[in-house]
C-alpha positions as CSV (number, residue, x, y, z in Angstrom):
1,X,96.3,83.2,93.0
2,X,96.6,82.6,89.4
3,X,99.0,84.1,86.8
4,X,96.8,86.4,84.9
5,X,97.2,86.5,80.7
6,X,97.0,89.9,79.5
7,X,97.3,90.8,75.7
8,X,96.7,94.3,75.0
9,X,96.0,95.5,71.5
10,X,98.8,98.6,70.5
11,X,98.3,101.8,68.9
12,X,100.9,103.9,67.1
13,X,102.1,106.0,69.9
14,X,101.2,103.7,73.0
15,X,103.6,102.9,75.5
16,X,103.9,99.6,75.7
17,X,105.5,96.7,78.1
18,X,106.2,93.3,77.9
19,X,105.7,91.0,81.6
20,X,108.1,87.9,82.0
21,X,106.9,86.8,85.4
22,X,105.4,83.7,86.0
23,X,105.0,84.5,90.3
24,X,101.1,85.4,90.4
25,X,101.6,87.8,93.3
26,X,104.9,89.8,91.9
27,X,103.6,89.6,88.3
28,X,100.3,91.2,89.5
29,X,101.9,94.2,91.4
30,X,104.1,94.8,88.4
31,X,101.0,95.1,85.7
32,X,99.1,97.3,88.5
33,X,102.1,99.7,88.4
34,X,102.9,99.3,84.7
35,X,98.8,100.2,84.3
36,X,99.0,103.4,86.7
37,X,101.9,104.4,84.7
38,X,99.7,104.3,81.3
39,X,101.4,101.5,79.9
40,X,99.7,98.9,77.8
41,X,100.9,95.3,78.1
42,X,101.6,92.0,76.8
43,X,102.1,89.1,79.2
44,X,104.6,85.7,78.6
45,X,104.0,82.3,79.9
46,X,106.2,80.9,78.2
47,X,109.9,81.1,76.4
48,X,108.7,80.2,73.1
49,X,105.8,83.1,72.9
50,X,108.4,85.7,74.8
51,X,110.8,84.9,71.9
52,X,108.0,85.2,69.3
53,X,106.9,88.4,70.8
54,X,109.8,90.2,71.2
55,X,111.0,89.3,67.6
56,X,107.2,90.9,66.4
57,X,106.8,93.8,68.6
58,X,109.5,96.2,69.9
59,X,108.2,97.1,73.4
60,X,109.4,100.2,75.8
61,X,109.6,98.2,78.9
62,X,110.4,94.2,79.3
63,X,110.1,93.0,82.7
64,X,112.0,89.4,83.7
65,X,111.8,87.7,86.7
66,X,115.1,86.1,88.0
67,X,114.2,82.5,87.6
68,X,111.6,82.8,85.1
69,X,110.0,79.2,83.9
70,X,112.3,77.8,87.0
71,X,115.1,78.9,85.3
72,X,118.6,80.0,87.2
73,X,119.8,83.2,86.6
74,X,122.5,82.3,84.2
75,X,120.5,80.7,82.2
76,X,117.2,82.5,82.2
77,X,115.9,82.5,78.6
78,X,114.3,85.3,78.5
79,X,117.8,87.6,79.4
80,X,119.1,84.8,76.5
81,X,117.1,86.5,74.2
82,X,116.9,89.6,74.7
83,X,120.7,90.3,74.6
84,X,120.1,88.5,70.6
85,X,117.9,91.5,70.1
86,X,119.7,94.3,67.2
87,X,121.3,97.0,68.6
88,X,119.2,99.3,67.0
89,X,116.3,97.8,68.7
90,X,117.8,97.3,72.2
91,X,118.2,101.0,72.9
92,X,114.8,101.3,72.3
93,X,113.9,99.3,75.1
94,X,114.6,99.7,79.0
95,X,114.9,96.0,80.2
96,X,114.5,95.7,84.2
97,X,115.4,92.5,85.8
98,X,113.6,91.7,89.1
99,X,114.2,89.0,91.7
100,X,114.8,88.2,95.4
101,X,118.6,88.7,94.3
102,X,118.7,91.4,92.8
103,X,119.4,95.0,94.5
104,X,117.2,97.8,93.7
105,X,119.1,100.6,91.0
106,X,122.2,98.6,91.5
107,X,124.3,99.6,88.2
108,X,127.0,96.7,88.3
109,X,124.8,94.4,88.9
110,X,122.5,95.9,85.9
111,X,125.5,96.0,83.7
112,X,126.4,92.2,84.8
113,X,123.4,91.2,83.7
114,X,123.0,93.7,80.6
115,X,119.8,95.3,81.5
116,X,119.0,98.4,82.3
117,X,117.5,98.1,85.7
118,X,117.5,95.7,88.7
119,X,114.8,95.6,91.5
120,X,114.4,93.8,94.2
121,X,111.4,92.5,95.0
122,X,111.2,93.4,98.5
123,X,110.7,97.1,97.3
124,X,108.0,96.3,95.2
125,X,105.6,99.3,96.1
126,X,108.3,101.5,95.1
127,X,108.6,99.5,91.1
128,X,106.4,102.9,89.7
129,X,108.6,105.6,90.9
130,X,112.1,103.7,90.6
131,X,111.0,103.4,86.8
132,X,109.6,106.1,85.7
133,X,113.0,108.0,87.0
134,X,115.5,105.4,84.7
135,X,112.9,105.6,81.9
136,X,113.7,109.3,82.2
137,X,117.4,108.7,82.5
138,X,117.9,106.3,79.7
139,X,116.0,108.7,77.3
140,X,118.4,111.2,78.3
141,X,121.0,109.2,78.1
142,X,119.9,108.0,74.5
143,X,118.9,111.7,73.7
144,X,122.3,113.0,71.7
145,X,123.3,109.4,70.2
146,X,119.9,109.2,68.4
147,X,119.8,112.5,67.6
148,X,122.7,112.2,65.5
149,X,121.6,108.6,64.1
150,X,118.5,110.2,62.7
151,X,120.8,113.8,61.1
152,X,123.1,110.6,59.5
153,X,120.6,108.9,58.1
154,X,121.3,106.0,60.0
């Protein structure tokens, strides 16, 4: 199995996600899921057009895989760039991480690796639900701060 390219073209208002998995098999489950959740997407092969894309487009979801490009963890470019994103722009976004090391909704290990969500990818059939319910929680979450951001002006 092959990874699939998939560009989507945006409109104001779409929900949109951005797939940084380069295993055919977990990349395809994600964008099945992503798609029955009415998201549009944008897949990345490679660093240099994930960098380019998140600079150009500011996306609701990102997915990363754990060792994306062969990458380790530590060093996974993709979790490099994202934490260079503005602030402003971050809290827009719901970053999940996703990996045979990672634990499903575990906060610590979201917070150690500054995303909003980890998954493992033994619960895979579950990605759908398990989103949509920290989608809603980070919008709540969010809800006051950017309330007042917008009264300010700011």
């Amino acid at each position: 199995m092959e990874i699939q390219t998939r560009y989507d073209v945006f409109e104001p208002g779409d929900q949109t996600a951005l797939v940084c998995i380069d295993e055919p098999e977990v990349q395809r489950a994600v964008v099945e899921q992503l798609g029955s959740l009415g998201y549009k997407m944008h897949t990345g092969l490679f660093t240099e057009d994930i960098s380019l894309k998140l600079k150009a487009q500011s996306y609701d979801i990102v997915v990363v895989y754990e060792n994306f490009n062969d990458s380790i963890l530590e060093g996974n470019p993709v979790l490099m760039e994202i934490t260079r994103i503005p602030s402003h722009q971050r809290r827009q976004q719901y970053v999940v991480l996703i990996g045979t090391s990672m634990v499903t909704n575990d906060e610590m290990q979201a917070f150690q690796f500054s995303v909003d969500l980890t998954f493992s990818i033994s619960d895979l059939s579950n990605f759908a639900p398990v989103l949509r319910r920290g989608v809603v929680r980070h919008k709540e979450f969010y809800r006051n701060f950017s309330d007042c951001l917008r009264v300010s002006g700011g």
